[in-house]
PDB file with SEQRES, HELIX, SHEET and CRYST1 records, atoms N, CA, C and O in Angstrom:
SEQRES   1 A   54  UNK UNK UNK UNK UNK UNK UNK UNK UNK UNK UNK UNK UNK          
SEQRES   2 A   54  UNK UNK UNK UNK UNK UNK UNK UNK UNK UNK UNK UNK UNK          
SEQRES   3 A   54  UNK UNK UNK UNK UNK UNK UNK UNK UNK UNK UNK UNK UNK          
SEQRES   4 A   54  UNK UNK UNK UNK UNK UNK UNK UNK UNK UNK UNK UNK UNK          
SEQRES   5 A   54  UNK UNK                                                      
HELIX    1 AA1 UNK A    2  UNK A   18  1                                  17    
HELIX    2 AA2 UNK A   23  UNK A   50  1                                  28    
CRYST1    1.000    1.000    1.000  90.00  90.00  90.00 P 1           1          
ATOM      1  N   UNK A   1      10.832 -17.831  -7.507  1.00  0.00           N  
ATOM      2  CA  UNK A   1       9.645 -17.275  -8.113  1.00  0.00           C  
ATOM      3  C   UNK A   1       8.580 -17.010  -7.052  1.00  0.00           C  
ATOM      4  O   UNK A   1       7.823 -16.048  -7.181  1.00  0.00           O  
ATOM      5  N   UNK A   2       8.497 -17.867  -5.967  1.00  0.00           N  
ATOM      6  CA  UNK A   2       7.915 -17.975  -5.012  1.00  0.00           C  
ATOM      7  C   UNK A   2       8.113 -16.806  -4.265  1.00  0.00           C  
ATOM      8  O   UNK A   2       7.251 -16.233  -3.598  1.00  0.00           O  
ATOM      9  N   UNK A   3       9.309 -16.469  -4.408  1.00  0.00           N  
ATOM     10  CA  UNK A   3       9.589 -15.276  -3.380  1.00  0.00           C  
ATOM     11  C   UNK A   3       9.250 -13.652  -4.218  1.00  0.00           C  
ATOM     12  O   UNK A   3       8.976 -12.634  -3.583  1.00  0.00           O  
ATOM     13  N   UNK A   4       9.303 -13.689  -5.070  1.00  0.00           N  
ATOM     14  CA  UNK A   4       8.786 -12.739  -6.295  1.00  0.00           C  
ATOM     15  C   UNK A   4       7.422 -12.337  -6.350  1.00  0.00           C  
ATOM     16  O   UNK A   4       6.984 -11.252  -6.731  1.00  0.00           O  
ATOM     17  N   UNK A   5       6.617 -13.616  -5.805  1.00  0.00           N  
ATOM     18  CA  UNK A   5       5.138 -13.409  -6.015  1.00  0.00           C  
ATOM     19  C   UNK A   5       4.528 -12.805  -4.400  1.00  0.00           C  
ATOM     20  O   UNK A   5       3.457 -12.198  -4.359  1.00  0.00           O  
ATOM     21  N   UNK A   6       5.181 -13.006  -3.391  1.00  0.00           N  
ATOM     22  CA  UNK A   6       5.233 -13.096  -2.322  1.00  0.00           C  
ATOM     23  C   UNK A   6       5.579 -11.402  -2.214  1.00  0.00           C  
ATOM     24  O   UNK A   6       4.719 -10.829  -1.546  1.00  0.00           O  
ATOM     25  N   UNK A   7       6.523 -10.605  -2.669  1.00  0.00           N  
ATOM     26  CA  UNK A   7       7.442  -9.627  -2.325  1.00  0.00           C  
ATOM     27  C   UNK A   7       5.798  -8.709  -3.205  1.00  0.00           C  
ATOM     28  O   UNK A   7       5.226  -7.893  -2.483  1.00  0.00           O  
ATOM     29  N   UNK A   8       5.383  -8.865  -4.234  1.00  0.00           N  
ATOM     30  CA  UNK A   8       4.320  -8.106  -5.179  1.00  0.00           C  
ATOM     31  C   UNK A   8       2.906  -8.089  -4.262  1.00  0.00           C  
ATOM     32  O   UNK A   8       2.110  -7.150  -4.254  1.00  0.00           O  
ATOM     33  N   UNK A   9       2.789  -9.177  -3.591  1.00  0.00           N  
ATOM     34  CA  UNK A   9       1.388  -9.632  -2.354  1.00  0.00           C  
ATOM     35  C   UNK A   9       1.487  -8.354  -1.190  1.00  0.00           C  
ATOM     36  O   UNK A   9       0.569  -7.670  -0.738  1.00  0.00           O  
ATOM     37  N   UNK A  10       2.781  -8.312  -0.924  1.00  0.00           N  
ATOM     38  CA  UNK A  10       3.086  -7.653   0.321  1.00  0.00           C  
ATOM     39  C   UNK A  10       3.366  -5.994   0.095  1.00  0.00           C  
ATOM     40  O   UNK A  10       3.188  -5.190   1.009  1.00  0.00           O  
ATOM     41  N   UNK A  11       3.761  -5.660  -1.051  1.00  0.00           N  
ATOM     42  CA  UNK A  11       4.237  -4.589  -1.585  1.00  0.00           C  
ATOM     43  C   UNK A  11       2.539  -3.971  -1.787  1.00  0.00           C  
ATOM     44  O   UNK A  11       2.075  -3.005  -1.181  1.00  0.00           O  
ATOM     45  N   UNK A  12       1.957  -4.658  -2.604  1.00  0.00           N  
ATOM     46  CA  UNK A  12       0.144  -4.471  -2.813  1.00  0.00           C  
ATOM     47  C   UNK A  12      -0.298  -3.994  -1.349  1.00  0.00           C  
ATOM     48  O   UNK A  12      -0.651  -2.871  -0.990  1.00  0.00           O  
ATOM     49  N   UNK A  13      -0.172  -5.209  -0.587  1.00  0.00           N  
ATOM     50  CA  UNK A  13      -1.057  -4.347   0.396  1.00  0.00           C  
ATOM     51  C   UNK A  13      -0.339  -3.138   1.322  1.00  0.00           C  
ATOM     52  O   UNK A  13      -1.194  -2.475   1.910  1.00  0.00           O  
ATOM     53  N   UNK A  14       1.039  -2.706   1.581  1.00  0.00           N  
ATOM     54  CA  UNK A  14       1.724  -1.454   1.938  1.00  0.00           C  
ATOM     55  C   UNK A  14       0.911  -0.548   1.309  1.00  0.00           C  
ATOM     56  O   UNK A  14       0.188   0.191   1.976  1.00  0.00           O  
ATOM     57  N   UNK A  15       0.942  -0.495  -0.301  1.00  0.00           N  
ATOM     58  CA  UNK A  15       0.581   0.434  -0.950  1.00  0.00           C  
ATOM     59  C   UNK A  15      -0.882   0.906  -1.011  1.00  0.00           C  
ATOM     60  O   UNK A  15      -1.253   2.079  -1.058  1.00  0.00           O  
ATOM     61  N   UNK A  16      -1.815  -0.428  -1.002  1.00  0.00           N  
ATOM     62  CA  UNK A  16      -3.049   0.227  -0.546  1.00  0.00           C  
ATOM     63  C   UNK A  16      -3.191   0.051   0.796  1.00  0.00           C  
ATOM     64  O   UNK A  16      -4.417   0.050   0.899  1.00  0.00           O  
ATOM     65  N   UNK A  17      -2.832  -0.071   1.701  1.00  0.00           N  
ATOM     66  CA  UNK A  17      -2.936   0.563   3.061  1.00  0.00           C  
ATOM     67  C   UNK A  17      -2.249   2.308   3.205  1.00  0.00           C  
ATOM     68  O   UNK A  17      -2.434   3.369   3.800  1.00  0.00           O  
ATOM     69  N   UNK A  18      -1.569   1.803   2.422  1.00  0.00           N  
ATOM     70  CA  UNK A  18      -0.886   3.948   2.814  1.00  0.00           C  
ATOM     71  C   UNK A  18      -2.343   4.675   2.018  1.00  0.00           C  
ATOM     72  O   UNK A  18      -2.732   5.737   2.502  1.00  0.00           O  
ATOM     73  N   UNK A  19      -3.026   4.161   0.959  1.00  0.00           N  
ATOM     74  CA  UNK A  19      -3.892   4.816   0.700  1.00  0.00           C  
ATOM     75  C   UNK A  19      -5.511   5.120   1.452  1.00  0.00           C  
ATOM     76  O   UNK A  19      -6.544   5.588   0.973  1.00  0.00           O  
ATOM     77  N   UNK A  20      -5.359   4.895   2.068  1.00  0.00           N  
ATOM     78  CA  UNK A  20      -5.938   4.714   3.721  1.00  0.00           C  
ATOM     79  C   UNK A  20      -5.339   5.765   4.705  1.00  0.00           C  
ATOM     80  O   UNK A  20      -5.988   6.421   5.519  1.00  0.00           O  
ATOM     81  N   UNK A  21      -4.116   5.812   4.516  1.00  0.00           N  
ATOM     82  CA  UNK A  21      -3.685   6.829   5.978  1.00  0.00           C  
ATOM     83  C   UNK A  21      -3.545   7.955   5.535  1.00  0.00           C  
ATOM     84  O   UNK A  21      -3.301   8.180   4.350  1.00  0.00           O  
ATOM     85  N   UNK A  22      -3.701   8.990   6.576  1.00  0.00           N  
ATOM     86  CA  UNK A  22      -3.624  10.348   6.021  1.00  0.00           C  
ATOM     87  C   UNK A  22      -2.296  10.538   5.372  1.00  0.00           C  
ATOM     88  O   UNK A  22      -1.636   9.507   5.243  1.00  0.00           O  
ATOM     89  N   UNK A  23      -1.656  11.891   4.842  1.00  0.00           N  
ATOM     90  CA  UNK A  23      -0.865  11.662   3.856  1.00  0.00           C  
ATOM     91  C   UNK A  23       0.457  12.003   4.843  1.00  0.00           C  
ATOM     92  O   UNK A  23       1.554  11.608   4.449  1.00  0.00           O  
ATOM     93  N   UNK A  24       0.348  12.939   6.487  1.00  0.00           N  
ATOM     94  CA  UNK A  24       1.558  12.967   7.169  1.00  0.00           C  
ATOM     95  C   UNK A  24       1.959  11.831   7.902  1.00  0.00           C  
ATOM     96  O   UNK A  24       3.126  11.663   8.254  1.00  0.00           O  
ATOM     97  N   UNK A  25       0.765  10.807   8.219  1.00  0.00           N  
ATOM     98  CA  UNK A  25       0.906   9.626   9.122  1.00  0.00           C  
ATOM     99  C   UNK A  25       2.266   9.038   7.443  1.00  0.00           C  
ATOM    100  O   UNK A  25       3.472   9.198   7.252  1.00  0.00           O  
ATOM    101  N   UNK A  26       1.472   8.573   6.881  1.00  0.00           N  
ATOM    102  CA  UNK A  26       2.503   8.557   4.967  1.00  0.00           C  
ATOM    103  C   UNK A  26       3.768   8.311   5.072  1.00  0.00           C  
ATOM    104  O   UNK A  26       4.639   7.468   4.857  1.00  0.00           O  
ATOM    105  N   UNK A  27       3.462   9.849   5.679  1.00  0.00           N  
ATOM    106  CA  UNK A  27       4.912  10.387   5.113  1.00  0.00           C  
ATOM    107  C   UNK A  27       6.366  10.031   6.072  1.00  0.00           C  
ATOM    108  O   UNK A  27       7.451   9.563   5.725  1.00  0.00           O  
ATOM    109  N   UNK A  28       5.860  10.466   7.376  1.00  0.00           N  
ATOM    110  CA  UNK A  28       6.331   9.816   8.694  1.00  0.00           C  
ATOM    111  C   UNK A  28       7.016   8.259   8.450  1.00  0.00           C  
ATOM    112  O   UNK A  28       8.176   7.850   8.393  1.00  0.00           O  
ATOM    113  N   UNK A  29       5.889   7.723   8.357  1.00  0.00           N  
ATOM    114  CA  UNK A  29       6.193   6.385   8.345  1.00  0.00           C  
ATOM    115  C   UNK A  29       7.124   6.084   6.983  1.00  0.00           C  
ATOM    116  O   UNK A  29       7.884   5.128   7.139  1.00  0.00           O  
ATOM    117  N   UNK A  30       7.188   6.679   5.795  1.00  0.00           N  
ATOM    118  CA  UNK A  30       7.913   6.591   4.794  1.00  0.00           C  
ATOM    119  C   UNK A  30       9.382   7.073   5.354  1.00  0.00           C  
ATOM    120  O   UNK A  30      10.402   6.394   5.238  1.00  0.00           O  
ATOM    121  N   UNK A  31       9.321   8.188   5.898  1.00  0.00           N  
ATOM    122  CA  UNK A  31      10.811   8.758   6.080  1.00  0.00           C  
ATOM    123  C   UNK A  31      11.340   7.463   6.992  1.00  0.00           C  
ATOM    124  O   UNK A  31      12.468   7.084   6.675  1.00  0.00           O  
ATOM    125  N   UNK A  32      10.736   6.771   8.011  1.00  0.00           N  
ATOM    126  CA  UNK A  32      11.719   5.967   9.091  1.00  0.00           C  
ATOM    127  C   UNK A  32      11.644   4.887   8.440  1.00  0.00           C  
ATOM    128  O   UNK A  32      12.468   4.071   8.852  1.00  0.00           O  
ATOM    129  N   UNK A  33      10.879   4.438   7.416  1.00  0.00           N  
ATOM    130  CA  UNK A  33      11.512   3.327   6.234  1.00  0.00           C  
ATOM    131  C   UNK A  33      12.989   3.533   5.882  1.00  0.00           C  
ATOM    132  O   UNK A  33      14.003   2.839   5.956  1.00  0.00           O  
ATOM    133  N   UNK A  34      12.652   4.939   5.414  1.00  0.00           N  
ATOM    134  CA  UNK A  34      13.759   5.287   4.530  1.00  0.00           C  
ATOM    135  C   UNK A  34      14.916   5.024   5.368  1.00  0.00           C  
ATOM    136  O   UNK A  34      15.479   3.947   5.172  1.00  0.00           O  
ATOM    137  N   UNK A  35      15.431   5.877   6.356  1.00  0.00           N  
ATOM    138  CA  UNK A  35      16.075   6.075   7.648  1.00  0.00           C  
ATOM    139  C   UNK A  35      16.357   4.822   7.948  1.00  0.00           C  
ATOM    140  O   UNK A  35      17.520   4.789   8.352  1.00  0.00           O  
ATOM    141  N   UNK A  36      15.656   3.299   7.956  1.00  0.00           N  
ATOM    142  CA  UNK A  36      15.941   2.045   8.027  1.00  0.00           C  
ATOM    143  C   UNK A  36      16.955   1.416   7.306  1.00  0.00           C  
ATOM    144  O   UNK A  36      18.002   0.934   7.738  1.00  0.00           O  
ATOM    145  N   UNK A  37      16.396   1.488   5.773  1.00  0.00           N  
ATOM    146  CA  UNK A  37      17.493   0.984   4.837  1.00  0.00           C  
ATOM    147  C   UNK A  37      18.686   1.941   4.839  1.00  0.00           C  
ATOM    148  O   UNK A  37      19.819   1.536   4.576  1.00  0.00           O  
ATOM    149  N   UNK A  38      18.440   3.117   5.114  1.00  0.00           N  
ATOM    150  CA  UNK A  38      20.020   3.861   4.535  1.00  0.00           C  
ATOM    151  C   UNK A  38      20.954   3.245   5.778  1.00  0.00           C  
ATOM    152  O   UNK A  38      22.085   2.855   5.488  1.00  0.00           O  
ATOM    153  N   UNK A  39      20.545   3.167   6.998  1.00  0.00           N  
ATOM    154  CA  UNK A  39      21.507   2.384   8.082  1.00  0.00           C  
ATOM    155  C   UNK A  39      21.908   1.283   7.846  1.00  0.00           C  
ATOM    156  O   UNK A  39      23.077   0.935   8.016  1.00  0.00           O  
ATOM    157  N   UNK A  40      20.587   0.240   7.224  1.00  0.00           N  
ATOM    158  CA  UNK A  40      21.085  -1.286   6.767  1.00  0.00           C  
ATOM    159  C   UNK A  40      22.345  -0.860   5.693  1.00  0.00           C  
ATOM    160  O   UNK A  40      23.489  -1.299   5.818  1.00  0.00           O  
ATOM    161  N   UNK A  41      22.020  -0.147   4.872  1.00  0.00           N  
ATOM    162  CA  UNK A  41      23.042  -0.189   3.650  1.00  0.00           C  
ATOM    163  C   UNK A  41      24.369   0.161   4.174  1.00  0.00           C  
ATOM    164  O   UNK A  41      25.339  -0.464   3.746  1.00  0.00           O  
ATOM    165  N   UNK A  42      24.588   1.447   5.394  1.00  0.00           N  
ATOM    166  CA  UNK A  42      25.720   1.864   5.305  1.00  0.00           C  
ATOM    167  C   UNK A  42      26.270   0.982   6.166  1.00  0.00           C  
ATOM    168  O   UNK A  42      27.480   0.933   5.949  1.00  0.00           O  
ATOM    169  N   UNK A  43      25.849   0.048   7.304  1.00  0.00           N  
ATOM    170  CA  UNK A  43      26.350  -1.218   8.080  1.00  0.00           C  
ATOM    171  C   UNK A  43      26.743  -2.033   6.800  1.00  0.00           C  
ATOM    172  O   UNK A  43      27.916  -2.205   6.470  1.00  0.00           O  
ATOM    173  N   UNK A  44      25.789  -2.464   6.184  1.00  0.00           N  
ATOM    174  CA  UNK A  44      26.440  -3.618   5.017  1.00  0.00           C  
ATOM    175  C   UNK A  44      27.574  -3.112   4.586  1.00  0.00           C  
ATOM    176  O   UNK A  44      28.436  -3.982   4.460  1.00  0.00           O  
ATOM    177  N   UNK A  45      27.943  -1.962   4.288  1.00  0.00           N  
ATOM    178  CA  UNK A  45      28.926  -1.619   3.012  1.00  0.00           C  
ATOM    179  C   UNK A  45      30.205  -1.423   4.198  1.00  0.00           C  
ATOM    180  O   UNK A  45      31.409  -1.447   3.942  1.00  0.00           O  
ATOM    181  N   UNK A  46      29.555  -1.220   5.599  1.00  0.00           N  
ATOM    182  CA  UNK A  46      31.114  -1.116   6.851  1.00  0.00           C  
ATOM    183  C   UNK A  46      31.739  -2.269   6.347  1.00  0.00           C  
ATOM    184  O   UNK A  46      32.792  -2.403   5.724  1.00  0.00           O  
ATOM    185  N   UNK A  47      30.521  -3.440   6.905  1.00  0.00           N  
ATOM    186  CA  UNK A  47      30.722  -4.691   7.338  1.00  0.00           C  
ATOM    187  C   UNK A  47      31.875  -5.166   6.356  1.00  0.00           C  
ATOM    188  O   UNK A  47      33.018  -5.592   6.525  1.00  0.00           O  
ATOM    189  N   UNK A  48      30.924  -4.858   5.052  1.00  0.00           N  
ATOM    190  CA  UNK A  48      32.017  -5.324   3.443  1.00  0.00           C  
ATOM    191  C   UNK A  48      33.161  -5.383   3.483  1.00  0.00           C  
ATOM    192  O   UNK A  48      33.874  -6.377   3.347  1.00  0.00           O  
ATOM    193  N   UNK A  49      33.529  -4.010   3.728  1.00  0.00           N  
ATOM    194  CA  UNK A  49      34.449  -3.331   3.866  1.00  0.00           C  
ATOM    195  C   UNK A  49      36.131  -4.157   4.723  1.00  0.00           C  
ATOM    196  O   UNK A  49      37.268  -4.521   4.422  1.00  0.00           O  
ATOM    197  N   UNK A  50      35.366  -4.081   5.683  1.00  0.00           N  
ATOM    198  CA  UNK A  50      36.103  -4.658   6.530  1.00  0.00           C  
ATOM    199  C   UNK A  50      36.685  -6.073   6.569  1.00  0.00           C  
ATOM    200  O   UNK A  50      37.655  -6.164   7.322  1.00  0.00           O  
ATOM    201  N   UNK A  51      36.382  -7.026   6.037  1.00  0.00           N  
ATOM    202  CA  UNK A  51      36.101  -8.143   5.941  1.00  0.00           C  
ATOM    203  C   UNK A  51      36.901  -8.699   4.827  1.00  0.00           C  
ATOM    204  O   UNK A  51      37.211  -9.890   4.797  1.00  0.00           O  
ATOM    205  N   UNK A  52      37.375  -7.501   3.536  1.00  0.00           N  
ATOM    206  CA  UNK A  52      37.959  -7.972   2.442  1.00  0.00           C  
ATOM    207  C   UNK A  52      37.254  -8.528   1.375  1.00  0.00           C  
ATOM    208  O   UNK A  52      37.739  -8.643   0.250  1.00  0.00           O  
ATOM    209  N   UNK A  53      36.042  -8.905   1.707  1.00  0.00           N  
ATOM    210  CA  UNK A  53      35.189  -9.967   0.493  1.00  0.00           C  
ATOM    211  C   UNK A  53      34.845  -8.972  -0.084  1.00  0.00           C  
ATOM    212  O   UNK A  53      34.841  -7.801   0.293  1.00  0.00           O  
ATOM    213  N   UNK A  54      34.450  -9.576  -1.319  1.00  0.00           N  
ATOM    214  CA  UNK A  54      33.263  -8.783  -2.252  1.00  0.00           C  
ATOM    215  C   UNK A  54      32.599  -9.395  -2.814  1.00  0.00           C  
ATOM    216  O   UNK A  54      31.721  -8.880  -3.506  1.00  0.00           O  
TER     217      UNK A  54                                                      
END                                                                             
């Protein structure tokens, strides 16, 4: 629960800090978010993969 309340604290202030930056600084910084997780995901799903578990 701790970590729930924690993830909503941190998510709050991303969101009003982007409302602060201009909207290409935004956007920039949104795309190499993005660009972050889609690498985490497609390593996780190698890793999976490979390994036999699920």
């Amino acid at each position: 629960m701790l970590a729930l309340v924690m993830a909503l604290l941190v998510l709050g202030a991303l969101v009003g800090a982007a409302a602060y930056l201009p909207l290409p600084v935004t956007l920039v910084v949104g795309s190499l978010i993005a660009a972050y997780l889609l690498v985490f995901a497609a390593r996780e799903r190698s890793r999976r993969g490979r390994t036999g578990r699920g």
